[in-house]
Biopython code that builds the backbone (N, CA, C, O; Angstrom):
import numpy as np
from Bio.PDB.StructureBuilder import StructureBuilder

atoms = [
    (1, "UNK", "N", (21.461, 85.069, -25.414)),
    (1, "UNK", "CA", (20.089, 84.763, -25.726)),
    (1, "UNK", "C", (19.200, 85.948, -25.364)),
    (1, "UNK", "O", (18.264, 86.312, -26.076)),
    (2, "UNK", "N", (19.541, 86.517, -24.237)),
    (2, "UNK", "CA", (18.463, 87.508, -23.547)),
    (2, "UNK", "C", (18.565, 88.922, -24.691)),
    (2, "UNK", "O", (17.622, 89.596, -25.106)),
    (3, "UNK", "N", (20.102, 89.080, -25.018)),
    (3, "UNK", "CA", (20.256, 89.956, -25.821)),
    (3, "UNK", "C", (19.626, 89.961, -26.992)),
    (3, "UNK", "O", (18.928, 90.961, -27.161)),
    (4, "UNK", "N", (19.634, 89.040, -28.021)),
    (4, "UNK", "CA", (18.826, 88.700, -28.950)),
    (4, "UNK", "C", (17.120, 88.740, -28.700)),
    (4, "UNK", "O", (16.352, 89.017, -29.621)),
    (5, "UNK", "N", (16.771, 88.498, -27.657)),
    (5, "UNK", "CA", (15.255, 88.562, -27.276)),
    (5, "UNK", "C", (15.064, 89.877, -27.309)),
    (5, "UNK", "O", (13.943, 90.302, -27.590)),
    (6, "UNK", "N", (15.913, 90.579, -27.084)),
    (6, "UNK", "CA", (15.997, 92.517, -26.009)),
    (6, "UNK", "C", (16.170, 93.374, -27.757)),
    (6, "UNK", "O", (16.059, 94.596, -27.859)),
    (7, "UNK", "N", (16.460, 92.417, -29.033)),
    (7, "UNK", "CA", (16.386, 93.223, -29.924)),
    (7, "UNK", "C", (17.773, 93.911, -30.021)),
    (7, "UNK", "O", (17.974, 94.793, -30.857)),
    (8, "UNK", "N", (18.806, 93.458, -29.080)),
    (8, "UNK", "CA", (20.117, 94.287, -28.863)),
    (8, "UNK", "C", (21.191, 93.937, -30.178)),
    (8, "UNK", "O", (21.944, 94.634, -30.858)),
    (9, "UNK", "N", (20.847, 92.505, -30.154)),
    (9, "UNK", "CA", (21.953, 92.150, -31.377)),
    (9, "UNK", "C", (20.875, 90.657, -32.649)),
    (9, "UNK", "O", (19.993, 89.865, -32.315)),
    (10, "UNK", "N", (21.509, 90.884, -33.981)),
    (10, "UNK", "CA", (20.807, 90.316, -34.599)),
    (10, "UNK", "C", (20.855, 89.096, -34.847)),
    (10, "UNK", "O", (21.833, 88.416, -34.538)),
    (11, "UNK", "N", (19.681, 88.565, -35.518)),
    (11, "UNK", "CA", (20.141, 86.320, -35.704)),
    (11, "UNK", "C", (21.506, 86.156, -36.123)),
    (11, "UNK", "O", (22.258, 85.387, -35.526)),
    (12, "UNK", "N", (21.848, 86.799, -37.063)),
    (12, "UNK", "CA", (23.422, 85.969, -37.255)),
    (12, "UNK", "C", (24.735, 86.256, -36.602)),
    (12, "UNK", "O", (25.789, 85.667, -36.840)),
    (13, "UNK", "N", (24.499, 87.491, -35.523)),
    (13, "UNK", "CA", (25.461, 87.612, -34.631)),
    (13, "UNK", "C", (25.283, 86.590, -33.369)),
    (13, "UNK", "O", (26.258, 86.007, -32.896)),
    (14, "UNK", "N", (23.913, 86.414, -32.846)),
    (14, "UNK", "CA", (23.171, 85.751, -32.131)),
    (14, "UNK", "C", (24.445, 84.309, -32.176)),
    (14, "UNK", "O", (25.329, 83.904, -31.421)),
    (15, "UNK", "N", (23.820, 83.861, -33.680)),
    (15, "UNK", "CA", (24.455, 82.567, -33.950)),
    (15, "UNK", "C", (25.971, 82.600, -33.997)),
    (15, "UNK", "O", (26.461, 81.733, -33.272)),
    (16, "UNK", "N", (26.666, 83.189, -34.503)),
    (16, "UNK", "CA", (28.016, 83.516, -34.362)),
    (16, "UNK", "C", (28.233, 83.515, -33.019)),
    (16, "UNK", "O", (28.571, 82.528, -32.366)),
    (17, "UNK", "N", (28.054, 84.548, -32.626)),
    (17, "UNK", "CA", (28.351, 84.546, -30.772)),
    (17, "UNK", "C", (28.192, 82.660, -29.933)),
    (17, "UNK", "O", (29.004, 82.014, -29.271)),
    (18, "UNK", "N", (27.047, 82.406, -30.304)),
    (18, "UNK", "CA", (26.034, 81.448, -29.673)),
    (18, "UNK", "C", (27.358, 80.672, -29.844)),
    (18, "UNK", "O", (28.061, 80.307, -28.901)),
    (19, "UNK", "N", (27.619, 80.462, -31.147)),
    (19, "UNK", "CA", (28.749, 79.140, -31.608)),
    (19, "UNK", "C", (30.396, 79.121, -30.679)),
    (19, "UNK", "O", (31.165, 78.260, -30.252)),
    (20, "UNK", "N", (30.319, 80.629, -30.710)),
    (20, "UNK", "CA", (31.884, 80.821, -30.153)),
    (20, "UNK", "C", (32.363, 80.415, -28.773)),
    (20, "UNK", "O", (33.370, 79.820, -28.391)),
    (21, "UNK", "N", (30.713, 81.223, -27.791)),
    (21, "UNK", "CA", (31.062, 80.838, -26.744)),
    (21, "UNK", "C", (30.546, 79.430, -26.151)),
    (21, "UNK", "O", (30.771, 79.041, -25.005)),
    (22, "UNK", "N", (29.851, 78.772, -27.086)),
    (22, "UNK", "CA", (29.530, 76.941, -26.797)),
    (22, "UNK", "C", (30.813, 76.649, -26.816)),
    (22, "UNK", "O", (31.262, 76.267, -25.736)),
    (23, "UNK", "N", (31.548, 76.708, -27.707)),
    (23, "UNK", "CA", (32.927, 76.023, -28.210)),
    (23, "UNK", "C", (33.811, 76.555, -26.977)),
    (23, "UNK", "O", (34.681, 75.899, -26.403)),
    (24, "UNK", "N", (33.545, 77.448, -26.776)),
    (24, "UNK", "CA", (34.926, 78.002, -25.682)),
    (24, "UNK", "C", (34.392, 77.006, -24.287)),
    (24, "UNK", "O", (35.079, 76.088, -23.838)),
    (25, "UNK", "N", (33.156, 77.372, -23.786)),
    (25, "UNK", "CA", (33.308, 76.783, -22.711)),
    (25, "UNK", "C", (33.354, 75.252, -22.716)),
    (25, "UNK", "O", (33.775, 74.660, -21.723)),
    (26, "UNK", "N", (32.884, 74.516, -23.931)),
    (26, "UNK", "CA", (33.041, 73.150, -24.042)),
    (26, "UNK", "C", (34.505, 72.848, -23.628)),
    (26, "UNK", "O", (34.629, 72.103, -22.656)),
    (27, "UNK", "N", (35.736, 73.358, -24.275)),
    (27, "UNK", "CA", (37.107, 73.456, -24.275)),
    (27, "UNK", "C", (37.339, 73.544, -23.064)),
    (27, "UNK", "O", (37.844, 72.565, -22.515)),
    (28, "UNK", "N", (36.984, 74.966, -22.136)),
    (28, "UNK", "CA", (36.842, 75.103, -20.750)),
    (28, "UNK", "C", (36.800, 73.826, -19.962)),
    (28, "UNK", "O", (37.340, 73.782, -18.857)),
    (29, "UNK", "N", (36.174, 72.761, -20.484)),
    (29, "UNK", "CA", (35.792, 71.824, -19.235)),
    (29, "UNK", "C", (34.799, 71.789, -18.441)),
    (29, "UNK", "O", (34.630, 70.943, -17.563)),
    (30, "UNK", "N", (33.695, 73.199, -18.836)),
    (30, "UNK", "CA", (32.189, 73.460, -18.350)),
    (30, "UNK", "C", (31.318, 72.109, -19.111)),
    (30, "UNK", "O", (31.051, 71.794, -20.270)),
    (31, "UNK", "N", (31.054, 71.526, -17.722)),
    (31, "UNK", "CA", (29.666, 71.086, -17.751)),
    (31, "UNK", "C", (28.225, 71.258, -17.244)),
    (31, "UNK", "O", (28.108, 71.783, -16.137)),
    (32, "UNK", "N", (26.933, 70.830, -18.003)),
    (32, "UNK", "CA", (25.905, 71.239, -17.243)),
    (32, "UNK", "C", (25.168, 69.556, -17.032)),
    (32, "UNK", "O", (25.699, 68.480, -17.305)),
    (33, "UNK", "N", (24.024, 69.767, -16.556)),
    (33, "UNK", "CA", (23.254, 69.295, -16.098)),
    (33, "UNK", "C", (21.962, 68.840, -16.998)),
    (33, "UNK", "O", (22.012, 69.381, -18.102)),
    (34, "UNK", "N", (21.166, 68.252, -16.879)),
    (34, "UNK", "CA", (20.160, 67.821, -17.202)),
    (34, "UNK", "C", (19.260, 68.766, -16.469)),
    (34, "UNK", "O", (19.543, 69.210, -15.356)),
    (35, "UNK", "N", (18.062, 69.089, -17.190)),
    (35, "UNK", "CA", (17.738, 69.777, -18.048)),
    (35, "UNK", "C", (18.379, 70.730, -18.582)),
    (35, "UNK", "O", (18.150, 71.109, -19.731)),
    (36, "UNK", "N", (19.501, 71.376, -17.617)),
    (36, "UNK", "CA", (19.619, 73.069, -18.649)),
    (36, "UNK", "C", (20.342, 72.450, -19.727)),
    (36, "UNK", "O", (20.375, 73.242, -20.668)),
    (37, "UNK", "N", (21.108, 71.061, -20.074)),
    (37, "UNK", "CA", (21.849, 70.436, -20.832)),
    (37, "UNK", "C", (21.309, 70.728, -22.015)),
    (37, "UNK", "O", (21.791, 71.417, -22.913)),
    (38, "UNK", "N", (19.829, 69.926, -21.956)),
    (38, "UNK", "CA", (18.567, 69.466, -22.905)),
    (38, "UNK", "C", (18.469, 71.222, -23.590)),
    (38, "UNK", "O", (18.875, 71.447, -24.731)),
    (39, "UNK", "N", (17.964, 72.181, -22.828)),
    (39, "UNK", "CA", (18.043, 73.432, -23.266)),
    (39, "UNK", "C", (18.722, 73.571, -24.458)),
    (39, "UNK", "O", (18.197, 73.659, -25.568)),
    (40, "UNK", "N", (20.162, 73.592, -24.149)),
    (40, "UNK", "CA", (21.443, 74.633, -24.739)),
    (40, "UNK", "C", (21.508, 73.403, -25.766)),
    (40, "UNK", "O", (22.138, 73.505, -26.818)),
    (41, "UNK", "N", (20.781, 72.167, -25.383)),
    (41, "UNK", "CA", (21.492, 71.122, -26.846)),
    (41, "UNK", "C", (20.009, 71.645, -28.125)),
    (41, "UNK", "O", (20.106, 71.474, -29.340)),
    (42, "UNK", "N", (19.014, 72.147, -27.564)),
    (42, "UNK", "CA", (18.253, 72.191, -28.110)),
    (42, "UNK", "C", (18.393, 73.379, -28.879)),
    (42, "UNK", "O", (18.208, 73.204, -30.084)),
    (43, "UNK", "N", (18.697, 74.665, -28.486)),
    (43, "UNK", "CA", (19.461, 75.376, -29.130)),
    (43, "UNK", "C", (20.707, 75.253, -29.879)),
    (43, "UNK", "O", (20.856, 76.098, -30.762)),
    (44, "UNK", "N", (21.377, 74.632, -29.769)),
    (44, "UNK", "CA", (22.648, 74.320, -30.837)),
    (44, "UNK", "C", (22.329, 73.859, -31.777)),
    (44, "UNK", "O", (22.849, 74.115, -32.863)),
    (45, "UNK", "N", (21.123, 72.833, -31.548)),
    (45, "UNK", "CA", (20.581, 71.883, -33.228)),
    (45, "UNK", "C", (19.585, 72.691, -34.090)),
    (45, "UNK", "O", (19.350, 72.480, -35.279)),
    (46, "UNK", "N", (18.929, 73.833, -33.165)),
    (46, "UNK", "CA", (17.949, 74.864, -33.868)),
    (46, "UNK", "C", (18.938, 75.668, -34.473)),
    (46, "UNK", "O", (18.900, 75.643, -35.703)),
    (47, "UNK", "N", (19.739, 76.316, -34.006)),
    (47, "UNK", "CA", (20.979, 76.913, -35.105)),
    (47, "UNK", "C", (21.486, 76.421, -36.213)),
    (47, "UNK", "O", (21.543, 76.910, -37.341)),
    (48, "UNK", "N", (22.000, 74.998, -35.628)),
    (48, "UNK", "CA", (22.650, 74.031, -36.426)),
    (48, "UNK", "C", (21.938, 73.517, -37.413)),
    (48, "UNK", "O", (22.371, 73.602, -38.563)),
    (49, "UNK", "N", (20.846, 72.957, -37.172)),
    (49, "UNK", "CA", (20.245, 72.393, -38.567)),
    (49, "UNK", "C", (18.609, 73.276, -38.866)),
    (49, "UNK", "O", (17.686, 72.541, -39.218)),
    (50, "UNK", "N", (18.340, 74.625, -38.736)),
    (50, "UNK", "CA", (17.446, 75.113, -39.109)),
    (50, "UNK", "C", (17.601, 76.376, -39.637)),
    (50, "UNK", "O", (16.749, 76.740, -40.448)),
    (51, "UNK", "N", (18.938, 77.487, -39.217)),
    (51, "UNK", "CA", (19.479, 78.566, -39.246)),
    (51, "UNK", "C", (20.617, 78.804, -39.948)),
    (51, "UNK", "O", (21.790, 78.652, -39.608)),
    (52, "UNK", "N", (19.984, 79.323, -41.307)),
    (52, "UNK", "CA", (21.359, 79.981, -41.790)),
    (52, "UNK", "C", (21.505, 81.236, -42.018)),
    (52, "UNK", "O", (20.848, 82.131, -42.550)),
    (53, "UNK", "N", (22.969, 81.069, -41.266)),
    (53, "UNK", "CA", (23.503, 82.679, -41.252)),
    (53, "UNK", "C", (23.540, 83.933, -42.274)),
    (53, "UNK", "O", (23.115, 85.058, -42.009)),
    (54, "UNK", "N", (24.018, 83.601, -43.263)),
    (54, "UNK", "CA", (23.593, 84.551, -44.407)),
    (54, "UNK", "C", (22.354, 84.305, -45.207)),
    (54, "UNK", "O", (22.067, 83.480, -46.074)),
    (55, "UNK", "N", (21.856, 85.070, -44.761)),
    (55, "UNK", "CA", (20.158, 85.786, -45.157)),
    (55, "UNK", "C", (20.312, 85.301, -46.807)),
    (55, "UNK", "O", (19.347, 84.598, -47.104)),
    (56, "UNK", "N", (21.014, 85.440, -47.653)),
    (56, "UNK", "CA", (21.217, 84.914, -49.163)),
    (56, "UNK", "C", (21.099, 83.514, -49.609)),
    (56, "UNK", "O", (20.877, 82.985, -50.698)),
    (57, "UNK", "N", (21.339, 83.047, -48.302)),
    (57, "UNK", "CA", (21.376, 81.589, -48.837)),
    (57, "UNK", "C", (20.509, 80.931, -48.281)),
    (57, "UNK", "O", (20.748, 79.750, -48.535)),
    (58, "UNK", "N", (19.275, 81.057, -47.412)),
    (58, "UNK", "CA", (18.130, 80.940, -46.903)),
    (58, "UNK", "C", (17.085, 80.683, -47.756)),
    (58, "UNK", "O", (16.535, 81.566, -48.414)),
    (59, "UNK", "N", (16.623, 78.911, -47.794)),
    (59, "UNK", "CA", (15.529, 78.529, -48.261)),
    (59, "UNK", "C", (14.337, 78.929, -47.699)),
    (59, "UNK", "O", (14.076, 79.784, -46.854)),
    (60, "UNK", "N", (13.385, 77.831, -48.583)),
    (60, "UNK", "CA", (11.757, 78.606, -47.519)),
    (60, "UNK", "C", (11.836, 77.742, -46.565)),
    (60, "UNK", "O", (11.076, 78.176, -45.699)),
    (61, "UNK", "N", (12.469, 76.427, -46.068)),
    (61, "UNK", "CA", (12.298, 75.979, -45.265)),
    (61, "UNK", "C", (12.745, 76.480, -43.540)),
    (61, "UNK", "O", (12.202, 76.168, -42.480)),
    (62, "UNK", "N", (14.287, 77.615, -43.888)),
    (62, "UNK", "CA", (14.940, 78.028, -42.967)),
    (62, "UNK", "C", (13.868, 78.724, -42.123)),
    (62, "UNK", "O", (12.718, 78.964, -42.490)),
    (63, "UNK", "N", (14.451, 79.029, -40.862)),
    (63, "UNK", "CA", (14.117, 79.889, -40.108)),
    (63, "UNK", "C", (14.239, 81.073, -40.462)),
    (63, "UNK", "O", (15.183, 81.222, -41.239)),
    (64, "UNK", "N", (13.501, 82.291, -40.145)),
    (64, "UNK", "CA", (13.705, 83.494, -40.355)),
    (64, "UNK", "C", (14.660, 84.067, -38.836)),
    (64, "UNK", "O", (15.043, 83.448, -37.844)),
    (65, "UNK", "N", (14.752, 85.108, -39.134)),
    (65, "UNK", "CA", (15.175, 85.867, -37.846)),
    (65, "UNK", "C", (14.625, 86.278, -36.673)),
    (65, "UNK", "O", (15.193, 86.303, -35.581)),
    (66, "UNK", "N", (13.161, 86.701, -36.996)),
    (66, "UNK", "CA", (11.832, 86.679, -36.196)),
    (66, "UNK", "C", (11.772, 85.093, -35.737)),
    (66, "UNK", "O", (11.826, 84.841, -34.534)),
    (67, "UNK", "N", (11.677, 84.195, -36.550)),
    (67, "UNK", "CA", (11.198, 82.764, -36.031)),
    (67, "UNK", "C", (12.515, 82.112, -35.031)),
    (67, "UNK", "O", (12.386, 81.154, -34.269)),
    (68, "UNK", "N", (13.790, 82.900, -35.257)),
    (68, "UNK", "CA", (14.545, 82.208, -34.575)),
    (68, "UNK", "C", (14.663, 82.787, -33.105)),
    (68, "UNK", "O", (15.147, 82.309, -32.079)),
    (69, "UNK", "N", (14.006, 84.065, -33.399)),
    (69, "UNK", "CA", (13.901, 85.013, -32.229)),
    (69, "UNK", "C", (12.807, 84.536, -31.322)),
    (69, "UNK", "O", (12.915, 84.665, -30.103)),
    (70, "UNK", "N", (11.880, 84.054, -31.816)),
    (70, "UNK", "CA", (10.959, 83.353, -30.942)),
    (70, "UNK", "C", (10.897, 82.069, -30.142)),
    (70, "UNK", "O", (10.525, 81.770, -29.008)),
    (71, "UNK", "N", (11.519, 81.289, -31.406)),
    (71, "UNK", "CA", (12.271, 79.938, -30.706)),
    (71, "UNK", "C", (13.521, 80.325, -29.718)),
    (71, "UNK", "O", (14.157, 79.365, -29.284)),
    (72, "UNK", "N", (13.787, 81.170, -29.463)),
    (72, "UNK", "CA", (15.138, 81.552, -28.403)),
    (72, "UNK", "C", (14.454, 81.841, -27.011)),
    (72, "UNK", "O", (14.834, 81.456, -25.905)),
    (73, "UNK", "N", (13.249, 82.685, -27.357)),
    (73, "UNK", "CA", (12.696, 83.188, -26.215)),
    (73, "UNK", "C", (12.013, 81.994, -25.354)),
    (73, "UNK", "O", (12.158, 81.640, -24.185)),
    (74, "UNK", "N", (11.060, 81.436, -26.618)),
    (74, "UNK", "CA", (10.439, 79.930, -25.251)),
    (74, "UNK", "C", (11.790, 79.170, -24.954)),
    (74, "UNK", "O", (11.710, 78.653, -23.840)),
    (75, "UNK", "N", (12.927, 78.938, -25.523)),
    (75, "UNK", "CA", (14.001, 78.207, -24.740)),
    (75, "UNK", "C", (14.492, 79.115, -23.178)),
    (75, "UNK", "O", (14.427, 78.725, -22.012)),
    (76, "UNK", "N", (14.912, 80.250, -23.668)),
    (76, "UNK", "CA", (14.885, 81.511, -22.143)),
    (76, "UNK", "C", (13.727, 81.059, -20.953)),
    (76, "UNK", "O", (14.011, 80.853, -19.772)),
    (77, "UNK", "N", (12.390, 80.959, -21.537)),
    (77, "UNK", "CA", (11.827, 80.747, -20.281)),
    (77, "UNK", "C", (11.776, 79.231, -19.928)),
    (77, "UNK", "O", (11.525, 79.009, -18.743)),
    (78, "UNK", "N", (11.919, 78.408, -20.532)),
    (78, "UNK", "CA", (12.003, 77.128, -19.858)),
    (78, "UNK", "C", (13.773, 77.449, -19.236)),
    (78, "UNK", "O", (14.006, 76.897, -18.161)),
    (79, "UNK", "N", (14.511, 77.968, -19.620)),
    (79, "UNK", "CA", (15.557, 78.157, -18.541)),
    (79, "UNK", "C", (15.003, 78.641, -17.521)),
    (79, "UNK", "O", (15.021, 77.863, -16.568)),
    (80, "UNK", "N", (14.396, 79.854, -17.286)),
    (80, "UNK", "CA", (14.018, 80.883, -16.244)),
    (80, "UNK", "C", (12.765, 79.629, -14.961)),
    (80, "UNK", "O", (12.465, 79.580, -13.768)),
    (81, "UNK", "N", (12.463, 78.886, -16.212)),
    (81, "UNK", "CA", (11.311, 78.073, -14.942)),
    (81, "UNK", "C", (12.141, 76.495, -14.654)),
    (81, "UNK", "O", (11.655, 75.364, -14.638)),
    (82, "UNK", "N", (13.351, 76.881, -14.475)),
    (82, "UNK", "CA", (14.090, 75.575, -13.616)),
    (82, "UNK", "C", (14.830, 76.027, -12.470)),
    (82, "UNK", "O", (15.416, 75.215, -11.754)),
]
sb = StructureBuilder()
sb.init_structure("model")
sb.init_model(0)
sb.init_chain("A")
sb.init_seg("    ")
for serial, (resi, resn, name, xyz) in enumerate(atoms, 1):
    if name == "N":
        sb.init_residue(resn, " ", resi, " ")
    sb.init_atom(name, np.array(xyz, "f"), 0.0, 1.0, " ", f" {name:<3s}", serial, name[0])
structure = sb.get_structure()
């Protein structure tokens, strides 16, 4: 997430990454907590049902890359203020 905020890597690696390592640590047996739960679920459904990965197939309704970049960052600081 921080990386994507930092401009380091782009929305659809973001999301790729985002997906791989949810899935791995789910498998892992990592659990969280309430709120940071609420967080990371809130991010999975902003990916999941607002973000699509190839830029080609992006309605007007989707998120952009900027907009998903912004919605990442207020999720970062409600992490940072728990």
């Amino acid at each position: 997430m921080r990386r994507l905020v930092a401009g380091q890597i782009s929305g659809p690696r973001f999301a790729v990454d985002w997906f791989e390592a949810r899935r791995q640590v789910l498998n892992d047996g990592e659990r969280t907590r309430e709120p940071f739960e609420r967080v990371l679920l809130d991010v999975f459904y902003l990916l999941e049902d607002d973000y699509v990965i190839p830029v080609g197939l992006r309605g007007p309704g989707d998120l952009t890359d900027e907009q998903l970049t912004t919605k990442i960052r207020a999720a970062l600081a409600r992490l940072d203020a728990l």
